[in-house]
C-alpha positions as CSV (number, residue, x, y, z in Angstrom):
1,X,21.4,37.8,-44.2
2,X,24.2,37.1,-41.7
3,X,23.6,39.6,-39.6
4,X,23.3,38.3,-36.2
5,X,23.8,34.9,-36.8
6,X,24.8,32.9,-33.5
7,X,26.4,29.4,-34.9
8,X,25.9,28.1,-31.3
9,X,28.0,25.7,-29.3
10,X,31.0,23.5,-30.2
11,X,31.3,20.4,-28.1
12,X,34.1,21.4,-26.5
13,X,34.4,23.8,-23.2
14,X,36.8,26.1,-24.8
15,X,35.9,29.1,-27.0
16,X,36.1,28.8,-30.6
17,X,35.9,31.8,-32.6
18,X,36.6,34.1,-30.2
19,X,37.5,37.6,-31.7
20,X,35.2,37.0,-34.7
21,X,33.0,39.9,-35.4
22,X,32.5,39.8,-38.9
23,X,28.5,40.7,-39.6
24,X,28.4,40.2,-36.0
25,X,28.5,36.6,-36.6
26,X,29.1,34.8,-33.0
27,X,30.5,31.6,-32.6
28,X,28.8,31.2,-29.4
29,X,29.9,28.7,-26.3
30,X,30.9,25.1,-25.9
31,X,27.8,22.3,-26.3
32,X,28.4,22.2,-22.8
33,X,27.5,25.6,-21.7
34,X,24.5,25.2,-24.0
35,X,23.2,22.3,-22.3
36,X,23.4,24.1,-18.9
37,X,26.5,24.4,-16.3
38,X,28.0,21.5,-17.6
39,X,26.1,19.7,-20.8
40,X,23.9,18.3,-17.8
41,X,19.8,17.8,-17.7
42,X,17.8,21.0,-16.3
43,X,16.6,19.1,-13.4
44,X,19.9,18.1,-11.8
45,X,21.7,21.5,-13.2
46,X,18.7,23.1,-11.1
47,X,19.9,20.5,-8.0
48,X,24.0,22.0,-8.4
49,X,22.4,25.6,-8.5
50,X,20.8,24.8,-5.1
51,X,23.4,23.5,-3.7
52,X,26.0,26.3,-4.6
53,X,23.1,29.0,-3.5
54,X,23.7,27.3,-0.2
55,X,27.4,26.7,0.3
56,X,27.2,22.8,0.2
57,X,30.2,20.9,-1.5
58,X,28.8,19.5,-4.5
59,X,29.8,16.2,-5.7
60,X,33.0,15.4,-8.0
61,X,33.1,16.2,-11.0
62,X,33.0,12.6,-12.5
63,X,30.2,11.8,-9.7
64,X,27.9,14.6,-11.0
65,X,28.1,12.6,-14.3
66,X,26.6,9.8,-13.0
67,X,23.8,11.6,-11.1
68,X,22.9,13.7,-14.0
69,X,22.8,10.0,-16.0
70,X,20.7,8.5,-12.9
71,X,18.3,11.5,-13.3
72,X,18.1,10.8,-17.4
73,X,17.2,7.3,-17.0
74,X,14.5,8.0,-14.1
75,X,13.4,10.2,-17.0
76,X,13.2,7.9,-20.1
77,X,11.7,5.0,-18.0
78,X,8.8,7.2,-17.1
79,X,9.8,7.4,-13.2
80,X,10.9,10.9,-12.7
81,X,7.4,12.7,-13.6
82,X,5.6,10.6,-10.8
83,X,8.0,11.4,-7.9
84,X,7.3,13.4,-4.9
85,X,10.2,13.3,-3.6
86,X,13.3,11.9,-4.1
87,X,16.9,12.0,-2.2
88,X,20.1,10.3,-3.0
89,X,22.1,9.7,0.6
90,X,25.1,8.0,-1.4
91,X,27.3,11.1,-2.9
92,X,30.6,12.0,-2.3
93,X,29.2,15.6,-2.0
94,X,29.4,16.6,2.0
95,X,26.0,15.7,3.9
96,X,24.3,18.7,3.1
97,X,24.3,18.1,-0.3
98,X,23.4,14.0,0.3
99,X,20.3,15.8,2.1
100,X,19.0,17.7,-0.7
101,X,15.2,16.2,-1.9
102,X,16.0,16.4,-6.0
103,X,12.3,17.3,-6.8
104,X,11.1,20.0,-4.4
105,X,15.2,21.4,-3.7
106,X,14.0,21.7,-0.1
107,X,16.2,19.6,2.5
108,X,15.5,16.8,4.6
109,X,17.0,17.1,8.4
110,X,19.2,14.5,9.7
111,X,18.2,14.6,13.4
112,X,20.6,13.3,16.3
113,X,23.7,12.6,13.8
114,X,22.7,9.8,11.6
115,X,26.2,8.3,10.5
116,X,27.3,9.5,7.2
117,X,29.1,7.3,4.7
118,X,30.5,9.2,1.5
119,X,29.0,7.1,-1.7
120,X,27.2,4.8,1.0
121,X,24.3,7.2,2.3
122,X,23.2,8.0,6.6
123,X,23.2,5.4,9.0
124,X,20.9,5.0,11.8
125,X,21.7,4.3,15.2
126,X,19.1,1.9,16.1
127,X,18.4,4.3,19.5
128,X,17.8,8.0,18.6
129,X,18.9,9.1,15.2
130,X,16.7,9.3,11.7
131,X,15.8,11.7,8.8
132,X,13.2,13.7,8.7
133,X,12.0,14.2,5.1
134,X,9.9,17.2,5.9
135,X,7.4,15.3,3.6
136,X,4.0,15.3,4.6
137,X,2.1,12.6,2.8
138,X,-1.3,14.6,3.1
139,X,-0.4,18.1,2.6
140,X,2.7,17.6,0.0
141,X,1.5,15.1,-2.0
142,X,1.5,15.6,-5.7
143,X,1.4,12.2,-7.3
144,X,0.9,10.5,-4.2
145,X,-2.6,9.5,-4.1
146,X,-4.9,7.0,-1.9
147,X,-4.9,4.2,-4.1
148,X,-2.2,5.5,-6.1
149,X,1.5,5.5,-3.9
150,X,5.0,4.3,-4.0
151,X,7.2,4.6,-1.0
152,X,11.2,2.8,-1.6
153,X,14.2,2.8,-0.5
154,X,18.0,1.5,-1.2
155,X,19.4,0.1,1.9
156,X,22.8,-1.2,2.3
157,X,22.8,-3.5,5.3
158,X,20.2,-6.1,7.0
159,X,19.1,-4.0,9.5
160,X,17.7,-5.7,12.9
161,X,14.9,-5.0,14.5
162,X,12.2,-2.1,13.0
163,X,11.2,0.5,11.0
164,X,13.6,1.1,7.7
165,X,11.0,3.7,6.9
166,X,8.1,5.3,8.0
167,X,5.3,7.5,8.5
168,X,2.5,6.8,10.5
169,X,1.0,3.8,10.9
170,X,-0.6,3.6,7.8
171,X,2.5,4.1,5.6
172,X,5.4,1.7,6.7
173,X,7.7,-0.5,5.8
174,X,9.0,-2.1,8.5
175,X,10.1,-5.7,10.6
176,X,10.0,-7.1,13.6
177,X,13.3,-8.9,12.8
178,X,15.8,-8.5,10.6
179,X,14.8,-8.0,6.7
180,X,15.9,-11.3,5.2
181,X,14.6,-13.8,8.1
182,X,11.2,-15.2,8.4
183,X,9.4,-12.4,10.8
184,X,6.8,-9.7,9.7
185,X,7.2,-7.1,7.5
186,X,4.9,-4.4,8.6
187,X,4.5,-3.0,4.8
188,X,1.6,-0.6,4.4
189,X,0.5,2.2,2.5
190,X,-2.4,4.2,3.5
191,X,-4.2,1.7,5.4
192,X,-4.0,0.2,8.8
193,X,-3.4,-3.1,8.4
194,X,-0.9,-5.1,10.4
195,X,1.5,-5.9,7.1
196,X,2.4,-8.5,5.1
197,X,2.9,-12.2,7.0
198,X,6.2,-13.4,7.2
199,X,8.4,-13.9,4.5
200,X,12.3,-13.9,3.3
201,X,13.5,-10.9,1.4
202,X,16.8,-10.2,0.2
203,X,19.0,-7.8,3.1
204,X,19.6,-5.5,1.1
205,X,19.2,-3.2,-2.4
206,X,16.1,-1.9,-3.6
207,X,12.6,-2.0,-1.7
208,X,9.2,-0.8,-2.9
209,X,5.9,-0.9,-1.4
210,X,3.3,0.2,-3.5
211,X,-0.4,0.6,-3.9
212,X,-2.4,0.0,-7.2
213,X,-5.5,0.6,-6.0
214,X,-8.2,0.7,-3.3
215,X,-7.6,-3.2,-2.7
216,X,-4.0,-3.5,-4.3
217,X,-0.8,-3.6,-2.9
218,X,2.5,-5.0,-3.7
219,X,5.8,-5.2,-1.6
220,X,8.6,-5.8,-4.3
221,X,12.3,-6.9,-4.0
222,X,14.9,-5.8,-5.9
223,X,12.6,-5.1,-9.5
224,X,11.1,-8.1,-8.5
225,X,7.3,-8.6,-6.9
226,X,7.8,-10.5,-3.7
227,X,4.3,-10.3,-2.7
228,X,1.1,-8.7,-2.7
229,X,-2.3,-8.2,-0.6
230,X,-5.9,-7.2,-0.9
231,X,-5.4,-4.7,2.2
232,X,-8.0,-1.9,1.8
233,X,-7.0,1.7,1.7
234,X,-8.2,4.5,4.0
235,X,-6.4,7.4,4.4
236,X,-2.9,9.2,3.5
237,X,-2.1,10.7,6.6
238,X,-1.3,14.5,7.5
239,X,2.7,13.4,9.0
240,X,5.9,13.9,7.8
241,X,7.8,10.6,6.5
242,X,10.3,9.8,8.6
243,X,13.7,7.4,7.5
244,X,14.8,5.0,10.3
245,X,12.2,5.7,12.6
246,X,8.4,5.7,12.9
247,X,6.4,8.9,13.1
248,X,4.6,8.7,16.6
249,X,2.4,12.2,16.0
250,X,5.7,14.1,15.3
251,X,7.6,12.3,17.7
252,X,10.1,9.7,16.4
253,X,10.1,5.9,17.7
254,X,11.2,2.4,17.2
255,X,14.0,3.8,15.4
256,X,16.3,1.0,13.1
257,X,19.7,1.1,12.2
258,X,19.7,0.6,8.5
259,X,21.5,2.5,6.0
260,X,19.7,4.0,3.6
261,X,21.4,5.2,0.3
262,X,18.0,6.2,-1.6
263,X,14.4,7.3,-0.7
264,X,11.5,8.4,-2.7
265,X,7.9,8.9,-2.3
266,X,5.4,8.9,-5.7
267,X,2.1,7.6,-7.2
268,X,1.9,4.1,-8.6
269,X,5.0,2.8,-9.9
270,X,4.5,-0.6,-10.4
271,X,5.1,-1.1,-14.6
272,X,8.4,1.1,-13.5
273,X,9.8,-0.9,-11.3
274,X,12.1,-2.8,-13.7
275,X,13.4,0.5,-14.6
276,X,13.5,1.7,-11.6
277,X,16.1,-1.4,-9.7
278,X,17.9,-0.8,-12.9
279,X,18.8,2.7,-12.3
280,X,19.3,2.6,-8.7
281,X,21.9,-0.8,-9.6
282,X,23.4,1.1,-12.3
283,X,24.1,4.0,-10.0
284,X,25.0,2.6,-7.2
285,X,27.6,-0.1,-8.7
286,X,30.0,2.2,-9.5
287,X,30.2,4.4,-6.3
């Protein structure tokens, strides 16, 4: 009966049992080569693959610990399943790596030299430079919906002047000022509408504007709802998202100098959101 028997994997990286062949009994690997390249979830194992297949340097090893970590809690708070897209710019992996969107393993493209920071994330420079997701909001949408969309980022520093992040004119988050005075926020998804009137927000950490419904939409600060608006929805439109600059009909514009350190796109995350600043903080704190 112990023919063939594989005891599996000892939580260890070395080989235990090695040399034992009686019955063909086989000790097997460490826990950590059963888990996957390191003990680590499938998703981000499948993110390190990617990035080896195309000569990037990954992260350290004690970074990819915490990413792997980041992707289990976006897991168990019920986040991860309703993300489009999602890229973290704040690695100590080269900039290749930083541009690497975790869900689809397709790249964004940093055009004109955004400003890279290790463990801080791209940099606009308020004139020319931004990302280009290579997200389009119509045609790659999964969980993105027209009265069902999330669009947030994590940016570092009170940028002046316009867009942290935006698509077209219906999906925006924007100001005319800078992010924790009292000007306009131009904070849309899928509708037209000229934003939210002005208000304080905090200059920096975690934003999320997000849409409930047809009539629905919040703008939240830090986990926290800041505000919200009746603003009808009417369409999700057929352009690439663009980070620190606006999408003019695939020409970039108004761009800002913010520095982003996360971005994601998804449906309706609004009883997430808690879970969602926590993550991010967690992360992010000990960079």
């Amino acid at each position: 009966m112990a023919n063939n028997i594989n005891f599996g994997k000892i939580y260890d990286s070395t080989w235990w049992g090695v040399g034992v062949t009686s019955n063909n009994i086989n000790w097997g690997k460490s826990y950590l080569d059963l888990a996957g390249g390191g003990g680590f979830d499938a998703d981000y194992q499948a993110v390190l693959d990617y990035a080896t297949a195309q000569g990037y340097t990954l992260p350290s090893s004690g970074q990819q610990t915490l990413q792997n970590q980041l992707v289990v809690d976006l897991k168990d708070g019920g986040i991860w399943s309703k993300l489009d897209t999602f890229a973290v710019f704040a690695t100590d992996g080269d900039s290749d790596f930083a541009l690497i969107d975790w869900k689809r393993l397709t790249d964004y493209t940093a055009v004109n030299s955004p400003a890279f920071t290790s463990n801080q994330g791209f940099q606009g420079n308020a004139t020319s430079s931004y990302i280009n997701t290579n997200f389009n909001l119509d045609v790659n949408k999964v969980n993105y919906a027209l009265n069902s969309a999330s669009i947030g980022v994590y940016d570092l520093n009170n940028q002046s002047g316009n867009f942290i992040f935006g698509a077209a004119e219906s999906v925006t988050i924007r100001t005319s000022g800078n992010w924790n005075s009292t000007t306009n926020k131009f904070t849309r998804i899928n509708d037209g509408s000229s934003g939210f009137p002005s208000t304080n927000i905090t200059n920096n950490g975690f934003v999320m504007v997000n849409r409930t419904s047809s009539s629905n939409l919040q703008i939240y600060d830090n986990g926290i709802l800041h505000q919200q608006s009746t603003i009808t929805s009417n369409d999700t439109p057929n352009q690439n998202l663009f980070l620190m600059a606006f999408n003019n009909e695939g020409s970039a514009i108004l761009h800002s100098n913010s520095k982003l350190s996360i971005a994601f796109v998804g449906s309706d995350l609004s009883a997430e959101v808690s879970s969602i600043n926590t993550a991010f903080n967690t992360y992010i704190s000990v960079l």
